[in-house]
N, C-alpha and C positions, 0 to 999 in steps of 0.2 A: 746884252751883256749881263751876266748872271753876279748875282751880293755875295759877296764873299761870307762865308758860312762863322758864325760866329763860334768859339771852342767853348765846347763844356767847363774845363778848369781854365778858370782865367784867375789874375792875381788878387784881384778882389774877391772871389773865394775860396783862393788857398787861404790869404790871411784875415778873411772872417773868421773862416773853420779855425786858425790855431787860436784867436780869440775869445770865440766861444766854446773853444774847447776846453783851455786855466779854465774862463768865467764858470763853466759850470761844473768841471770839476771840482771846483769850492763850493757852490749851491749846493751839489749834493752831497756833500760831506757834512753836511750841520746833523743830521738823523744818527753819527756815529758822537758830539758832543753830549746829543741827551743825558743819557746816567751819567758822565763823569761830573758835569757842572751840576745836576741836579743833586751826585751824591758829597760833592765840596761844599754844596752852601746850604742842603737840606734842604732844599726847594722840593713843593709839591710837584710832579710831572708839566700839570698845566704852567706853569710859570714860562721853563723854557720851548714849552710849546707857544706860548701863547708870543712870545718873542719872534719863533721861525714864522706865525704866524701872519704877525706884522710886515714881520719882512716881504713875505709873500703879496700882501696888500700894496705896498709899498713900491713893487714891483710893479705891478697893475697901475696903480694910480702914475708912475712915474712913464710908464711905458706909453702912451699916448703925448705924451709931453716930450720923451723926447726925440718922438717921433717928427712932431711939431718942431723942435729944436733942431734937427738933423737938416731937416729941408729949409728951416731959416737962416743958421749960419753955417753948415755943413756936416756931413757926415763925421768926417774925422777930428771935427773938435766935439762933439759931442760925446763918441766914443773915448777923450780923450779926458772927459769933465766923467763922463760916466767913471773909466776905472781907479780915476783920483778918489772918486766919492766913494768906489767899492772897498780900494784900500785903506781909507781914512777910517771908514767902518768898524772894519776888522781890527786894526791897530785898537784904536779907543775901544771897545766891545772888548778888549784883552786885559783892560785896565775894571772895568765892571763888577761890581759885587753884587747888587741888588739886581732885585729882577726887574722894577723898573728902567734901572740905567741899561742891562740889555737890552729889552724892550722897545726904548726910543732909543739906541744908535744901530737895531735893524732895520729902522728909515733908512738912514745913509745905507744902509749896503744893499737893502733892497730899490734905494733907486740907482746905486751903482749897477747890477744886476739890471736893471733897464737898459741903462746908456751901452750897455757890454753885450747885449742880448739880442734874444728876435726881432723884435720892431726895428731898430736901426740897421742892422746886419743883413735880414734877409733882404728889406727893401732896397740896399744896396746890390745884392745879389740878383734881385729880381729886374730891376734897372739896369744892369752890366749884360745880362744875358737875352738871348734871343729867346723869342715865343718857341721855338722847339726844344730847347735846352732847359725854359724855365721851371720848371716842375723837376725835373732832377737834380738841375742845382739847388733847390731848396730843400732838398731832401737830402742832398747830400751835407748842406751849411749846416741842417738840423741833426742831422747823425754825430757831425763834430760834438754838438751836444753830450750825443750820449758817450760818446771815445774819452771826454769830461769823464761820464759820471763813472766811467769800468774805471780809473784809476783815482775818482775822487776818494771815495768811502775806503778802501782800503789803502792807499797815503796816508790819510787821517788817521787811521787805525792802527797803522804801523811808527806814525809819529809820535804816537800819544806811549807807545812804550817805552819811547827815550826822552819824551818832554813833556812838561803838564802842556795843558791846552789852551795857557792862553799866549804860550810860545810857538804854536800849532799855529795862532791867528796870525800873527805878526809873521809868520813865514807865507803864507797863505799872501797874506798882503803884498811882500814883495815879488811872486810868482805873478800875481796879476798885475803890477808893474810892468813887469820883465814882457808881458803878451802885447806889451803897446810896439815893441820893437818890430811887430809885423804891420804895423800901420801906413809905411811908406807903402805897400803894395797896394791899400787897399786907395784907390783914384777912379772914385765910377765916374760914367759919362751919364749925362740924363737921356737915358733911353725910354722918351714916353712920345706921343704924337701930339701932333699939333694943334689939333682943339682940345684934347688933355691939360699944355701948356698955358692955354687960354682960361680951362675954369679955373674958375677959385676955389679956395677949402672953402668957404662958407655955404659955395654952392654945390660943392661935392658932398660935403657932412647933410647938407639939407635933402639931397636926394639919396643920401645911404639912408637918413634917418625916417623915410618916410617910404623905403623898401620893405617889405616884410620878408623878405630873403635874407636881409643882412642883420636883421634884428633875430632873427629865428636862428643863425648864426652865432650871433652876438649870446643869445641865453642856452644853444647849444654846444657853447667852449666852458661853461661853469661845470660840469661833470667834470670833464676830462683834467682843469686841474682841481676839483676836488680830489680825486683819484690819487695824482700823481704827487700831490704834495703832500696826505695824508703816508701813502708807502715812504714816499721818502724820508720823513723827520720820524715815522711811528715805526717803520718795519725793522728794523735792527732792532730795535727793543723788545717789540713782538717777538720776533725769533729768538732771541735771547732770554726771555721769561718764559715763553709757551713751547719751545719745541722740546721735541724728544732727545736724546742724548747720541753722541756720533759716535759709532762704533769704533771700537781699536780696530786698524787693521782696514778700514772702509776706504775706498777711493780719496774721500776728502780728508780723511785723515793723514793716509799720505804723502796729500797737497798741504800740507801743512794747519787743514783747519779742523782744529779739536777740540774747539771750543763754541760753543752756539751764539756767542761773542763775533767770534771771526764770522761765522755763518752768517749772523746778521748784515755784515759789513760786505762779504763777500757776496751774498742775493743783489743788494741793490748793484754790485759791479756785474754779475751776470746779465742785471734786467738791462742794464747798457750796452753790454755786448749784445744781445740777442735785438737790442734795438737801432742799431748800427746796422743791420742787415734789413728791419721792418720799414725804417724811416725810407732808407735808399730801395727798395721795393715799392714804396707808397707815392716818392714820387715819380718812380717810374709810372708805376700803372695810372698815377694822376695825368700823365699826358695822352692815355688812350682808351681811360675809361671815364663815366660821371663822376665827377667828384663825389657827390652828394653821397650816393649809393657806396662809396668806398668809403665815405665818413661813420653811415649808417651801419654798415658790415663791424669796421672796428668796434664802435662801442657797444656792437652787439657782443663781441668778439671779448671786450674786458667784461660784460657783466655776467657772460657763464662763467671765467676762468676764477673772477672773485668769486660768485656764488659757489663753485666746486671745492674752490681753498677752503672754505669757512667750513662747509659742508663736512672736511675731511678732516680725520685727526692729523695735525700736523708734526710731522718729521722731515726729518735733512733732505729725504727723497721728495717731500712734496713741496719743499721749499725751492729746490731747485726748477723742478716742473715747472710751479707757477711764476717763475722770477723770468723761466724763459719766453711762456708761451706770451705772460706781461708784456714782458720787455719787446718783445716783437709788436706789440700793438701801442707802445708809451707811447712815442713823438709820431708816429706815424700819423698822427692826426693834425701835425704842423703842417706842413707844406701841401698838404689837400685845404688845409681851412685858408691860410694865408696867401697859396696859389687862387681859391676863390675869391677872395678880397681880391686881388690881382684882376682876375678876370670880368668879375663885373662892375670894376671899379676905374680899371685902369693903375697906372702904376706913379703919377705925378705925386700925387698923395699918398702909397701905398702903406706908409711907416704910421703914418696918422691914423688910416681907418682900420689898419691892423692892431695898430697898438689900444683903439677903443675895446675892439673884441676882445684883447689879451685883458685888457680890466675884465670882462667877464670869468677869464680863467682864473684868472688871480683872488677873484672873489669866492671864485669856489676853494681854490687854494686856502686863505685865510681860513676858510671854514672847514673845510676837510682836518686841516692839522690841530689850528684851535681846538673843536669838537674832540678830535685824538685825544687830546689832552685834560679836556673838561672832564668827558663820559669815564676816559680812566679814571680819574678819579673818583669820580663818583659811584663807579660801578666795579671797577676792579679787571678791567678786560676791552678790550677792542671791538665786539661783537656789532655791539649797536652802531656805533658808526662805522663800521665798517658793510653794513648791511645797507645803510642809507646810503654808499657809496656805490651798490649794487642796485640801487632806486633810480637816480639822476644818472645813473650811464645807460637803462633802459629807456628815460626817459628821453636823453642826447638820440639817440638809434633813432628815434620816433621823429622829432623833431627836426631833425634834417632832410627827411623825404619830401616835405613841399619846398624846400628852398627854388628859385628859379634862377637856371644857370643862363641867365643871357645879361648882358650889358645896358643899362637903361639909356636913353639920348644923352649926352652934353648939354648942359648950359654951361653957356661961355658967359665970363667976367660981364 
């Protein structure tokens, strides 16, 4: 008697995907707040970098918890504490004058952004689905991401012509409300096996923590969001101070964007789109190729396309280039790295030992945008760290080649 085939879209990742789709459509709309809140209150750049920052941190540190949280009292209350905490965030951060009071209420939304995000989402995706589906619906939970980020930056960018911004928040907030209404679908089953069931975290953490697979993992996910959180809070402004001028008459002109303003807004919507196609690629190919060697390729893959931007004098055309060849390589690195947690970890725990490796993203994140924010200042340009961003993604490339893709024994409780 043959098992009934389990289906690729099941309801627990339709309504992860429209979850993660608000959640990060708001995430990545903070990179189009830069100048307006910076030029309202005269803050130096760093200040609201130093804010997205935090958040990023925040996010990290919150993600391992409540990963730990998801598999103690469940999935859906977790998610459900996350987007209270995301749009508590956002409300109060609308009330905010000083750079410190934004500063500490992007705790609250970067651990909102947790509870709403990878760690709890995909482990639920990953648990609901069969080992021949799992790599593509990860890929495909993680694309929802990006289907976020093509209409966060320009939403924001378009709302901010009819309302200040911190009318912008308080909308923001009830959109990510409104994304709980998909939660009745999401009911996973605990699809892990039976001596899985049997270990404990203490003994699962203890033999992740003493793999050098998973630790070489662990310090090769700090590029990747170094990377992606330095573009996102810093590149709209970058394009908007350093690019060349849009021609009358130019394609994008057309399209309505005439401005190196809108360019700005409109790159990080492209690097979504074009990552919408990368991600759902990445986990195809992760179920029939080595992970590792596909992880390797990608970051080899961001540090020529950074290294060619810098290189080049930037205009509309090279803007759009690198936003797509980007964007096809952004998240593509989720569901290979988190499909690995998965495999050589098993899935009991998967939220937990995921959500430690995302602390390492997240630490590159805090410091990607931070750094944004510092060096401009001090220097007057992007260059420098943005170079260093092209250091740690050769360095990720390198670092994933000895990882070992096999599963270590069980110790049981």
């Amino acid at each position: 008697m043959t098992q009934a085939r389990t289906p690729l879209f099941t309801p627990i990742l339709i309504g992860g995907c429209i979850i993660m789709m608000m959640g990060f459509a708001i995430r990545a709309s903070f990179g189009v707040f830069q100048i307006p809140i910076a030029a309202e209150f005269g803050w130096p750049r760093a200040e609201f970098s130093l804010a997205i920052a935090i958040q990023n941190l925040a996010w990290g540190i919150g993600q391992p918890i409540f990963g730990a949280l998801a598999e103690k009292i469940g999935d859906r209350k977790a998610i459900v504490l996350g987007a209270l905490m995301y749009a508590a965030g956002l409300v109060l951060s609308s009330f905010a004058v000083t750079p410190g009071g934004h500063q500490f209420l992007e705790i609250l939304v970067g651990f909102g952004i947790a509870g709403t995000g990878f760690g709890v989402i995909l482990a639920m995706v990953g648990r609901a689905t069969s080992d021949e589906n799992r790599s593509m619906a990860l890929g495909i939970a993680t694309a929802a991401g990006s289907a976020g980020q093509v209409i966060g930056a320009p939403v924001a960018e378009w709302l901010l012509g009819y309302f200040p911004w911190q009318s912008v928040f308080v909308i923001f907030a009830g959109v990510m409300l409104l994304s709980l209404f998909a939660l009745p679908m999401m009911r996973a089953p605990a699809m892990a096996g039976k001596a899985e069931l049997e270990e404990s975290l203490g003994s699962v953490l203890k033999r992740a923590f003493r793999d050098p697979s998973y630790m070489m993992i662990f310090v090769g996910f700090f590029s990747c969001g170094y990377q992606l959180a330095f573009i996102t809070a810093h590149f709209p402004a970058f394009v908007t101070e350093v690019c060349g001028p849009i021609a009358a008459g130019s394609m994008l002109a057309n399209f309505g964007v005439t401005t190196t303003s809108a360019l700005g807004a409109v790159a990080i919507s492209l690097i979504g789109v074009a990552n919408i196609g990368g991600t759902i690629l990445a986990g195809y190919l992760g179920k029939r190729y080595t992970k590792k060697y596909l992880l390797a390729a990608i970051y080899t893959g961001r540090t020529i396309v950074a290294a060619w931007f810098i290189l080049t004098p930037m205009t509309p055309t090279t803007v759009i280039i690198f936003s797509v060849v980007m964007g096809s390589l952004w998240l593509a690195t989720v569901p290979l790295t988190s499909g690995l947690v998965a495999h050589i970890f098993g899935l009991r725990y998967m939220g937990t030992l995921y959500g430690i490796v995302f602390f390492s993203h997240q630490l590159g994140s805090f410091l990607g945008v931070w750094l944004g924010g510092r060096l401009y200042d001090a220097t007057g340009d992007y260059t420098l760290v943005w170079w260093i961003g092209v250091g740690v993604g050769a360095f990720s490339a390198i670092v994933h080649l000895p990882v070992r893709e096999k599963r270590p024994e069980m110790q049981p409780a």
